[in-house]
mmCIF file of the protein (N, C-alpha, C, O) and its ligand, coordinates in Angstrom:
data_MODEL
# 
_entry.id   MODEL 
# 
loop_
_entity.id 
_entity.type 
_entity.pdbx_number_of_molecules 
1 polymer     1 
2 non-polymer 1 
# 
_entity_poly.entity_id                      1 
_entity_poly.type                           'polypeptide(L)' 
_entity_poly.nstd_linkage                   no 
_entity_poly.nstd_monomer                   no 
_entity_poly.pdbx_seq_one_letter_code       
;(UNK)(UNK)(UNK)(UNK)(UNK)(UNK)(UNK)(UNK)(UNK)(UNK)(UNK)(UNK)(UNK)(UNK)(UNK)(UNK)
(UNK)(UNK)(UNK)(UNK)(UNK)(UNK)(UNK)(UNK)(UNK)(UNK)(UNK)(UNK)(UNK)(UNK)(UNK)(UNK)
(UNK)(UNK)(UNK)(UNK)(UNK)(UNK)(UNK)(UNK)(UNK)
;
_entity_poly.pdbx_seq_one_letter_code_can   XXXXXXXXXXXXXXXXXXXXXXXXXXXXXXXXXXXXXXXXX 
_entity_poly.pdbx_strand_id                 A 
# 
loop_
_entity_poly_seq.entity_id 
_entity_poly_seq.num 
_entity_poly_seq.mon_id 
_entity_poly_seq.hetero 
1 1  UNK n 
1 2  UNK n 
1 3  UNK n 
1 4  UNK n 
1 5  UNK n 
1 6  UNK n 
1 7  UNK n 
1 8  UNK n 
1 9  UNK n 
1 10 UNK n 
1 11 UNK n 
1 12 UNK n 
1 13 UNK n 
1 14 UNK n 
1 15 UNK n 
1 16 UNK n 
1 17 UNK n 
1 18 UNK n 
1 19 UNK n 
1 20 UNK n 
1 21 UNK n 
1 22 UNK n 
1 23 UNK n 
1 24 UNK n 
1 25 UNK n 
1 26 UNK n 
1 27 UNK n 
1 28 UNK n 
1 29 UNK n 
1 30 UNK n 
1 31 UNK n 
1 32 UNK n 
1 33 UNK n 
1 34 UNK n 
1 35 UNK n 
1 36 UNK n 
1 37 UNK n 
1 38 UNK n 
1 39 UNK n 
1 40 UNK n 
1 41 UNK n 
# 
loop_
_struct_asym.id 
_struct_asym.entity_id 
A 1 
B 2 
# 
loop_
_chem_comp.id 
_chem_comp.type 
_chem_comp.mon_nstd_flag 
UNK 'L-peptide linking' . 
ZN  non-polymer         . 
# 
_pdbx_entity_nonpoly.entity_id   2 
_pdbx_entity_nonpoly.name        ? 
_pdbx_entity_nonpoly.comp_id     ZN 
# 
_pdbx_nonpoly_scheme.asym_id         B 
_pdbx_nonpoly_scheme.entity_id       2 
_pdbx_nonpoly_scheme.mon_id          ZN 
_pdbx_nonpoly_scheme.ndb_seq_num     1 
_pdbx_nonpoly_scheme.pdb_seq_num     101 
_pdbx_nonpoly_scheme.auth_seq_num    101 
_pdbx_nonpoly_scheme.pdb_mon_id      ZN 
_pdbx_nonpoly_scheme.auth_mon_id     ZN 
_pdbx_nonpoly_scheme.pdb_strand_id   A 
_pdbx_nonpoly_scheme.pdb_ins_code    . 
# 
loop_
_atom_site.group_PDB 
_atom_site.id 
_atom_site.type_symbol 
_atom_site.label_atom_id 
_atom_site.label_alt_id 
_atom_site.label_comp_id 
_atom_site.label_asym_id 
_atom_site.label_entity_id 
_atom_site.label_seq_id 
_atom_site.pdbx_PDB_ins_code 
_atom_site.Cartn_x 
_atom_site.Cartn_y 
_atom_site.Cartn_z 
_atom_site.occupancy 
_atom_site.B_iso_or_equiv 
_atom_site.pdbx_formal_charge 
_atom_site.auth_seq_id 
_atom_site.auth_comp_id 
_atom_site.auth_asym_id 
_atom_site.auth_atom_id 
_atom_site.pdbx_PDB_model_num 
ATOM   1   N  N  . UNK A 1 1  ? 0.837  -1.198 0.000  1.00 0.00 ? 1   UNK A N  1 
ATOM   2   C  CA . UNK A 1 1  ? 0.000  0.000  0.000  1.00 0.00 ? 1   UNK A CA 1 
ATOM   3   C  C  . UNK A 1 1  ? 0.866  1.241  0.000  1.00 0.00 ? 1   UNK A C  1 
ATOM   4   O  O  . UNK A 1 1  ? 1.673  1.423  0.912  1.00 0.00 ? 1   UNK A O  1 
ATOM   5   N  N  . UNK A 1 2  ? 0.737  2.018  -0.902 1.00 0.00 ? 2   UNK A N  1 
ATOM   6   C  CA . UNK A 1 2  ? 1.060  3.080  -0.885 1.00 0.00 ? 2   UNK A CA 1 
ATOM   7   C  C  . UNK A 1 2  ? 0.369  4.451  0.269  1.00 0.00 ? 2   UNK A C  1 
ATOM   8   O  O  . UNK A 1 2  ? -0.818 4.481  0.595  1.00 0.00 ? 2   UNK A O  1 
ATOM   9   N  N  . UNK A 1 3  ? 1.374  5.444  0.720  1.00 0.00 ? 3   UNK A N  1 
ATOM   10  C  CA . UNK A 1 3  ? 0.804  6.525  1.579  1.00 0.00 ? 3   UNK A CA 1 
ATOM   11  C  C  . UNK A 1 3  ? 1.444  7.999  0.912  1.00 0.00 ? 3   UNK A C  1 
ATOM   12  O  O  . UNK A 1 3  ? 2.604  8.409  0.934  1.00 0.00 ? 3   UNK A O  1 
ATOM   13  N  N  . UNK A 1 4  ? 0.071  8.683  0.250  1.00 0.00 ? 4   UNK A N  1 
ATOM   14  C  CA . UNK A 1 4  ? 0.616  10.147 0.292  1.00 0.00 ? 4   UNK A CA 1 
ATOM   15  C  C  . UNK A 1 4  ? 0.462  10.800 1.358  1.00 0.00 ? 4   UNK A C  1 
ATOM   16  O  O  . UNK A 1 4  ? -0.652 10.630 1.852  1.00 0.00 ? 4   UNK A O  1 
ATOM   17  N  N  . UNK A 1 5  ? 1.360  11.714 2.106  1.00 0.00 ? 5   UNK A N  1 
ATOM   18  C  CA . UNK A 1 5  ? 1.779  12.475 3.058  1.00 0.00 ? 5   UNK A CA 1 
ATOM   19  C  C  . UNK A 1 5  ? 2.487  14.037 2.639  1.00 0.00 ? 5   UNK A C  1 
ATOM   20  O  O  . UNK A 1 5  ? 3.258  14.316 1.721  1.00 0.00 ? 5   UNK A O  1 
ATOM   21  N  N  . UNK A 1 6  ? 1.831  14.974 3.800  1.00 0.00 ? 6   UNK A N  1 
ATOM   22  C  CA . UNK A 1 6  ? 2.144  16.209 2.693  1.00 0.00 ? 6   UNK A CA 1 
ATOM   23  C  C  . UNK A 1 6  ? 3.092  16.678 3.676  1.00 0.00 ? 6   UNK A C  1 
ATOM   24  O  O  . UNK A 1 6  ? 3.027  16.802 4.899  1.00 0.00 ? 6   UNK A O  1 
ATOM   25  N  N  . UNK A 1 7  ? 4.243  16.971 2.575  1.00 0.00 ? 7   UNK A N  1 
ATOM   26  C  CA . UNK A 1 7  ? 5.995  17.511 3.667  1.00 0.00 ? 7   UNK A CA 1 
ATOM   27  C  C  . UNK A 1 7  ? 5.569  18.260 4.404  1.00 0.00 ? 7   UNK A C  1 
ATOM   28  O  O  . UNK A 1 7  ? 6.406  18.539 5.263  1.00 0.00 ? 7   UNK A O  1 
ATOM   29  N  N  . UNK A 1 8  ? 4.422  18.885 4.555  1.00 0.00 ? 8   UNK A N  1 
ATOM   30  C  CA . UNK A 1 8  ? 4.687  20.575 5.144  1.00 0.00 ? 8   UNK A CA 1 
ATOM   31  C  C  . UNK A 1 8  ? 4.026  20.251 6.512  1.00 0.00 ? 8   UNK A C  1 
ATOM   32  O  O  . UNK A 1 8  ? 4.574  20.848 7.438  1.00 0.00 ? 8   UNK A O  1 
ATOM   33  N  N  . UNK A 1 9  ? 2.884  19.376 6.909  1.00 0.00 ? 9   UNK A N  1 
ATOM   34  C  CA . UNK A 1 9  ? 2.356  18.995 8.119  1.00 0.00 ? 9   UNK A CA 1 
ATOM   35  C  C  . UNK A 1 9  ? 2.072  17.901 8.509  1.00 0.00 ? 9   UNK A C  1 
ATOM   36  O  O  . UNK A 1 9  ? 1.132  17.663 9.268  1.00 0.00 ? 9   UNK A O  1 
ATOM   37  N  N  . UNK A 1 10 ? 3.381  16.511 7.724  1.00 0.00 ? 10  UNK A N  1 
ATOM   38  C  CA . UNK A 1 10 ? 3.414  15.735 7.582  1.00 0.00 ? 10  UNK A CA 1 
ATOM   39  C  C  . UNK A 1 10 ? 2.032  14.522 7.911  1.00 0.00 ? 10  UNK A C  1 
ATOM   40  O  O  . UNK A 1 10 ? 2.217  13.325 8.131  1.00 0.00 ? 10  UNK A O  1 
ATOM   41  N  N  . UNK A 1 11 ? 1.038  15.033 7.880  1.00 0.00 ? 11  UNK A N  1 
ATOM   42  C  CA . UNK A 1 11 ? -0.498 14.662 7.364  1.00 0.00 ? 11  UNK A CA 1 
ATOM   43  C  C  . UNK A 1 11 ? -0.810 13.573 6.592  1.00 0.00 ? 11  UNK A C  1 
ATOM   44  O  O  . UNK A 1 11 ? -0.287 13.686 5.484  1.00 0.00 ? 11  UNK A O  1 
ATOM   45  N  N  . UNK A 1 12 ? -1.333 12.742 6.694  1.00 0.00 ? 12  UNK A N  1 
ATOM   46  C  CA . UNK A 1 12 ? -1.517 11.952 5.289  1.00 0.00 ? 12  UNK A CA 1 
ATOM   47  C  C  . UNK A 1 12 ? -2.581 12.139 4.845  1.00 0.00 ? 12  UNK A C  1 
ATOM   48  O  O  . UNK A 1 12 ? -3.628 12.206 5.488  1.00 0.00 ? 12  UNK A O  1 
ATOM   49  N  N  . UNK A 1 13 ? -2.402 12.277 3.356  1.00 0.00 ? 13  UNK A N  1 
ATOM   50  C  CA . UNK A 1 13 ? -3.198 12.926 2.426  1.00 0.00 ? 13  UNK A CA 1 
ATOM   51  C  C  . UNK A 1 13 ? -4.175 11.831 1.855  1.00 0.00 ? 13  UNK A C  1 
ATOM   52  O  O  . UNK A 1 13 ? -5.321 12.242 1.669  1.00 0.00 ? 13  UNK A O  1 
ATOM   53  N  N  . UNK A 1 14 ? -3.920 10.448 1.527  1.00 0.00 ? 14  UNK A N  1 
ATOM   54  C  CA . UNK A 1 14 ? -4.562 9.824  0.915  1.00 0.00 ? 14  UNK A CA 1 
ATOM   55  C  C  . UNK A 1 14 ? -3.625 8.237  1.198  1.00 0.00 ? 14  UNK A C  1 
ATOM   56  O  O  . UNK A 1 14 ? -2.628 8.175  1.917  1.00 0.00 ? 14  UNK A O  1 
ATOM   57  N  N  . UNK A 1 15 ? -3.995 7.516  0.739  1.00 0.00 ? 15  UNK A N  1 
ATOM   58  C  CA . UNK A 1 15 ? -3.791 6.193  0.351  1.00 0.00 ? 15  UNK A CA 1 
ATOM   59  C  C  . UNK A 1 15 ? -4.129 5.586  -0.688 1.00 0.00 ? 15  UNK A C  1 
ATOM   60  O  O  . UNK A 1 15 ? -5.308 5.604  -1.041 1.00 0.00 ? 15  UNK A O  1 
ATOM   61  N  N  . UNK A 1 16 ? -3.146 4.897  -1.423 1.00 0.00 ? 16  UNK A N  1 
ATOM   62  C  CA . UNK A 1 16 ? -3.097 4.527  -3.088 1.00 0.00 ? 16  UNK A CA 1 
ATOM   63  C  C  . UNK A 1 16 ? -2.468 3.125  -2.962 1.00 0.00 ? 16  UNK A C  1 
ATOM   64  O  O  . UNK A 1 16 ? -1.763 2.685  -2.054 1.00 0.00 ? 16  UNK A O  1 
ATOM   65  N  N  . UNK A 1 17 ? -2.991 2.397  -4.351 1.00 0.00 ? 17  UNK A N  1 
ATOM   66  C  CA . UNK A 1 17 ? -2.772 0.794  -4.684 1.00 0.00 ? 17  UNK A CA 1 
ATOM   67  C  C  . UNK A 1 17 ? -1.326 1.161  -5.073 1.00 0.00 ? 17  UNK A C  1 
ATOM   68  O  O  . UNK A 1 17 ? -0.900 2.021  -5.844 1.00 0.00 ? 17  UNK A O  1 
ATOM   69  N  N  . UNK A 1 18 ? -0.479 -0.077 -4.033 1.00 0.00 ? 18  UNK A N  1 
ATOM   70  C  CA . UNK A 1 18 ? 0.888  -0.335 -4.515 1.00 0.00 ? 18  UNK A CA 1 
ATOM   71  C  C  . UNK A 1 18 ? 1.482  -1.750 -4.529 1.00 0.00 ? 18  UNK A C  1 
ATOM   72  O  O  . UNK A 1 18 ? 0.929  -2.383 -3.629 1.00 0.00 ? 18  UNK A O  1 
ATOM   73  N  N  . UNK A 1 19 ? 2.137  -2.304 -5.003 1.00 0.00 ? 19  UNK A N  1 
ATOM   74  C  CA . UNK A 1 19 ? 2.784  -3.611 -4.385 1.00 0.00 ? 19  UNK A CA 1 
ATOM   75  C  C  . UNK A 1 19 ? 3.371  -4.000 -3.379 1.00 0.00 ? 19  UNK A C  1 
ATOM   76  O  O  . UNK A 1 19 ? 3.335  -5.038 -2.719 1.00 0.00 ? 19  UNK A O  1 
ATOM   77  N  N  . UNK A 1 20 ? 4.325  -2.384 -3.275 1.00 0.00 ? 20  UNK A N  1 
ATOM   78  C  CA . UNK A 1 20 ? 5.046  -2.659 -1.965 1.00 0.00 ? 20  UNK A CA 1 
ATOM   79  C  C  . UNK A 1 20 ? 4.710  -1.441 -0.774 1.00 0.00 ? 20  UNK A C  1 
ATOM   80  O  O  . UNK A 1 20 ? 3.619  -0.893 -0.935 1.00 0.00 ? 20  UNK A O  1 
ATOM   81  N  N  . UNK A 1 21 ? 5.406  -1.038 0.219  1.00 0.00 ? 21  UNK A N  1 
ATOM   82  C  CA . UNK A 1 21 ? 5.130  0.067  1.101  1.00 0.00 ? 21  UNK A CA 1 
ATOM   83  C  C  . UNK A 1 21 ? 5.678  1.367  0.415  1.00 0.00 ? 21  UNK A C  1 
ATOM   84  O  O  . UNK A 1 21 ? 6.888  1.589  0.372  1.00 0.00 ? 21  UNK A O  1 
ATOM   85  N  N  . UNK A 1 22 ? 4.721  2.239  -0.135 1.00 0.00 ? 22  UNK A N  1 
ATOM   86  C  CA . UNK A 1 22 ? 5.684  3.379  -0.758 1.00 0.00 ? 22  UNK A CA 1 
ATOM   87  C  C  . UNK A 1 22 ? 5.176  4.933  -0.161 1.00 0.00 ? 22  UNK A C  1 
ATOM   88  O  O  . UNK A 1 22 ? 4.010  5.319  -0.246 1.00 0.00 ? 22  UNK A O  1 
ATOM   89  N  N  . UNK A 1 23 ? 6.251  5.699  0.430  1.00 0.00 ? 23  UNK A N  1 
ATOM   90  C  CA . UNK A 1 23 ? 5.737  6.497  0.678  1.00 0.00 ? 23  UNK A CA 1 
ATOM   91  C  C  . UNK A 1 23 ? 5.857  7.871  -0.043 1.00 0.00 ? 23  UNK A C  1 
ATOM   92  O  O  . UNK A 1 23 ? 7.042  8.180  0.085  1.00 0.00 ? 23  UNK A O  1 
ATOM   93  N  N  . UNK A 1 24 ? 5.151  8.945  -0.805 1.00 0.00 ? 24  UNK A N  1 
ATOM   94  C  CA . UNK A 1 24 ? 4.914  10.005 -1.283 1.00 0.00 ? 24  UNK A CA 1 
ATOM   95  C  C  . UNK A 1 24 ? 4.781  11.003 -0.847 1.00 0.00 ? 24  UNK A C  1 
ATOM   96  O  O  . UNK A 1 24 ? 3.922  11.248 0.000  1.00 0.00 ? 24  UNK A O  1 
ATOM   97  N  N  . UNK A 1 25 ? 5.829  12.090 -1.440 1.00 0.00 ? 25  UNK A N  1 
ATOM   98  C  CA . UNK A 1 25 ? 5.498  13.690 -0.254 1.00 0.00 ? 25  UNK A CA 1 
ATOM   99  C  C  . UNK A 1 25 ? 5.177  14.554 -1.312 1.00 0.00 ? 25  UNK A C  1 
ATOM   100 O  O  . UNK A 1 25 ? 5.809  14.637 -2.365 1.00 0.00 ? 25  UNK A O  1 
ATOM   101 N  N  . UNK A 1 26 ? 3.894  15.377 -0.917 1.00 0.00 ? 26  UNK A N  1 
ATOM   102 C  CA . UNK A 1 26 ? 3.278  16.274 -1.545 1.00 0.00 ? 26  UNK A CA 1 
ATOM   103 C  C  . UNK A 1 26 ? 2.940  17.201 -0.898 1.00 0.00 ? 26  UNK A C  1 
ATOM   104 O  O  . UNK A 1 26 ? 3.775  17.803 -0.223 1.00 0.00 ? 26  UNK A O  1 
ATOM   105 N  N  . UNK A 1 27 ? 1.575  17.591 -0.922 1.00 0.00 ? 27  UNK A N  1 
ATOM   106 C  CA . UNK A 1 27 ? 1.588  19.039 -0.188 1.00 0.00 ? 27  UNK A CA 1 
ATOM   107 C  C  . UNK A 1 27 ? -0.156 19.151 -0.197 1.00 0.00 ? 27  UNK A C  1 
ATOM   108 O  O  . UNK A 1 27 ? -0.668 19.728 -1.157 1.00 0.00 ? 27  UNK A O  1 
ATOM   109 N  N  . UNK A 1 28 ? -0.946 18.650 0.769  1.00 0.00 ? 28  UNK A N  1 
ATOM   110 C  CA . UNK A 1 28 ? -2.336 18.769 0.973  1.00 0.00 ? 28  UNK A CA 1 
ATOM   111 C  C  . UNK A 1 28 ? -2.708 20.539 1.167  1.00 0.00 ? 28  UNK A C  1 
ATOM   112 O  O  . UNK A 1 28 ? -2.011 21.554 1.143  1.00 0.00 ? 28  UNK A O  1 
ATOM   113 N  N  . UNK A 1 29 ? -4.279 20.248 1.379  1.00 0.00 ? 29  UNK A N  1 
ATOM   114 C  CA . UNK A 1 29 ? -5.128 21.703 1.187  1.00 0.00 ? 29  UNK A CA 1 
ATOM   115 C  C  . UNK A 1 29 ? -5.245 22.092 2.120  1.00 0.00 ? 29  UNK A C  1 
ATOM   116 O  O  . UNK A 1 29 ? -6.246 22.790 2.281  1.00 0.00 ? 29  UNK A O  1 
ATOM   117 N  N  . UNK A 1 30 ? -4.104 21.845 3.561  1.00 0.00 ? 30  UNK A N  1 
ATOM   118 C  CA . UNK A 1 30 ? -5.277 22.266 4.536  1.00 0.00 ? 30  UNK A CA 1 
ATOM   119 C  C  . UNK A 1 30 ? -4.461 23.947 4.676  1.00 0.00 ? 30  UNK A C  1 
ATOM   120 O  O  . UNK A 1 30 ? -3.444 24.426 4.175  1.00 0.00 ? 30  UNK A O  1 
ATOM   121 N  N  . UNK A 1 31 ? -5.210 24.317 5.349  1.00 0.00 ? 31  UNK A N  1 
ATOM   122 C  CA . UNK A 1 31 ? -4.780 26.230 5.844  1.00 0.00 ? 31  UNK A CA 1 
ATOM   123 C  C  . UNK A 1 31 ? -3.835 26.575 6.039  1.00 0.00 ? 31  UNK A C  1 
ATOM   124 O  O  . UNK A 1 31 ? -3.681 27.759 5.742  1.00 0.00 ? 31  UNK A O  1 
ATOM   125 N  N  . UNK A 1 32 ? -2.788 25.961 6.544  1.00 0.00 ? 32  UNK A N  1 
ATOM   126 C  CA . UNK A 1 32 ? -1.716 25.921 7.623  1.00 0.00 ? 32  UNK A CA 1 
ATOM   127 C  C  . UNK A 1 32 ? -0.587 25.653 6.225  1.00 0.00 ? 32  UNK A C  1 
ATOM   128 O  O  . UNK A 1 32 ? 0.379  26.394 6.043  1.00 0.00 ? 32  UNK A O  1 
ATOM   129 N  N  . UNK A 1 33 ? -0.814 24.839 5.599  1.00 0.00 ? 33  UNK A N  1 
ATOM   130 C  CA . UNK A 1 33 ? 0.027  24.438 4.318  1.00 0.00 ? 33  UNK A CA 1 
ATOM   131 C  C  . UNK A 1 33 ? -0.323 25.484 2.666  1.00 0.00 ? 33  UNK A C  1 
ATOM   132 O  O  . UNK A 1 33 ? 0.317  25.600 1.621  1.00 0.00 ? 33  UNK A O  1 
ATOM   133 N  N  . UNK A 1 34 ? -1.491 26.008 3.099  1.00 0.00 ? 34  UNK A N  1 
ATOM   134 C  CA . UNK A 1 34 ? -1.720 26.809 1.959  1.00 0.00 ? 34  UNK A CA 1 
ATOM   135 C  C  . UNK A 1 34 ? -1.005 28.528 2.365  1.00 0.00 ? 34  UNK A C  1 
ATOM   136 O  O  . UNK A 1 34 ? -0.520 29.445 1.702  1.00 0.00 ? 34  UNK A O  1 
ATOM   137 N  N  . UNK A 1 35 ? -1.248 28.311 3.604  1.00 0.00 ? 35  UNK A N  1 
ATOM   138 C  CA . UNK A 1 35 ? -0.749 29.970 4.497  1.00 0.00 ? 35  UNK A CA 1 
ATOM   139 C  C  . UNK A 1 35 ? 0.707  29.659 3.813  1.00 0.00 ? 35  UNK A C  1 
ATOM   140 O  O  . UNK A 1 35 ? 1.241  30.467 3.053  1.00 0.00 ? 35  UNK A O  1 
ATOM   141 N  N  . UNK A 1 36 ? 1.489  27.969 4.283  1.00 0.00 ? 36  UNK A N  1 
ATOM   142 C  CA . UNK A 1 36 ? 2.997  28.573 4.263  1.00 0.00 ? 36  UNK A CA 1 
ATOM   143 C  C  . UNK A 1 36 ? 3.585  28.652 3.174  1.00 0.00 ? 36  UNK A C  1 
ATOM   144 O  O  . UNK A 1 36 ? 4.737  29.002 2.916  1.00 0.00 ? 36  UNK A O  1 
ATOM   145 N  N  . UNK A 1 37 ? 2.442  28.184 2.284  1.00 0.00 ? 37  UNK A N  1 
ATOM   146 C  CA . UNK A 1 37 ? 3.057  28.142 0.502  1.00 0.00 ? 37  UNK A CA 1 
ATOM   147 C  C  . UNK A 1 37 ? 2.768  29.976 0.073  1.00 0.00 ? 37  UNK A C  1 
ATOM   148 O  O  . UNK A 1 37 ? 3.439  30.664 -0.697 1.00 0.00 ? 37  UNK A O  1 
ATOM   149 N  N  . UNK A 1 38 ? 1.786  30.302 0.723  1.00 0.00 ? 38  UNK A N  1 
ATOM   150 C  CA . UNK A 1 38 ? 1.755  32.216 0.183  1.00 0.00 ? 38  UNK A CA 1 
ATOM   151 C  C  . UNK A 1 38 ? 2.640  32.911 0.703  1.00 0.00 ? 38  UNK A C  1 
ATOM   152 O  O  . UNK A 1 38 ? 2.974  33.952 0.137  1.00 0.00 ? 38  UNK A O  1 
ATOM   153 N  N  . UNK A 1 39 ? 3.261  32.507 1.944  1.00 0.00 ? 39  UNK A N  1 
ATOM   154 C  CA . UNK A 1 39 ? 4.138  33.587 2.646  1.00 0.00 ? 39  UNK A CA 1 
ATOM   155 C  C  . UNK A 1 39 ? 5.792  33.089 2.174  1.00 0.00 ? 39  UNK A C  1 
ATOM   156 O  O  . UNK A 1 39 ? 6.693  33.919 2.296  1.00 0.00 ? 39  UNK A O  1 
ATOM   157 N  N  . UNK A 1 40 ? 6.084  31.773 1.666  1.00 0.00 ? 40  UNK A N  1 
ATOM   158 C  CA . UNK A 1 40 ? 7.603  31.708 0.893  1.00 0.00 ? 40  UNK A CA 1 
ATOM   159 C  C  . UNK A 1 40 ? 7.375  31.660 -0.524 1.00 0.00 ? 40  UNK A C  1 
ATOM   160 O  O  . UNK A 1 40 ? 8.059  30.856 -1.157 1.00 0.00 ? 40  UNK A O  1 
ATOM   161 N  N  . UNK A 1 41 ? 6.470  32.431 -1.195 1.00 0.00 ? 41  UNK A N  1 
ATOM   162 C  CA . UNK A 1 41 ? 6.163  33.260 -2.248 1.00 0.00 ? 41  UNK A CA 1 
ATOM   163 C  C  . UNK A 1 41 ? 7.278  34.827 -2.537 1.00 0.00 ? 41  UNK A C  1 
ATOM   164 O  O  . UNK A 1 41 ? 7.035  35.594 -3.470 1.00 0.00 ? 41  UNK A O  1 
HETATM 165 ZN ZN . ZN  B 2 .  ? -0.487 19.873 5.021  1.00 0.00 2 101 ZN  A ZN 1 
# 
């Protein structure tokens, strides 16, 4: 099973079909992660 997890509030975002354990860093919607993406703009 795969796990997306977002770098910024290390959160997990979702869970996806995998073969093995894989983990994915992205960047979810929540406030706190959208605030810190406008202010290192
Ligand atoms: Zn986040």
């Amino acid at each position: 099973m795969g796990t997306l997890i977002c770098h910024t509030c290390q959160s997990t975002i979702a869970h996806f079909e995998d073969e093995k354990v894989t983990f994915l860093y992205s960047k979810c919607e929540c406030k706190a992660c959208t605030k810190a993406d406008e202010e290192s703009k």
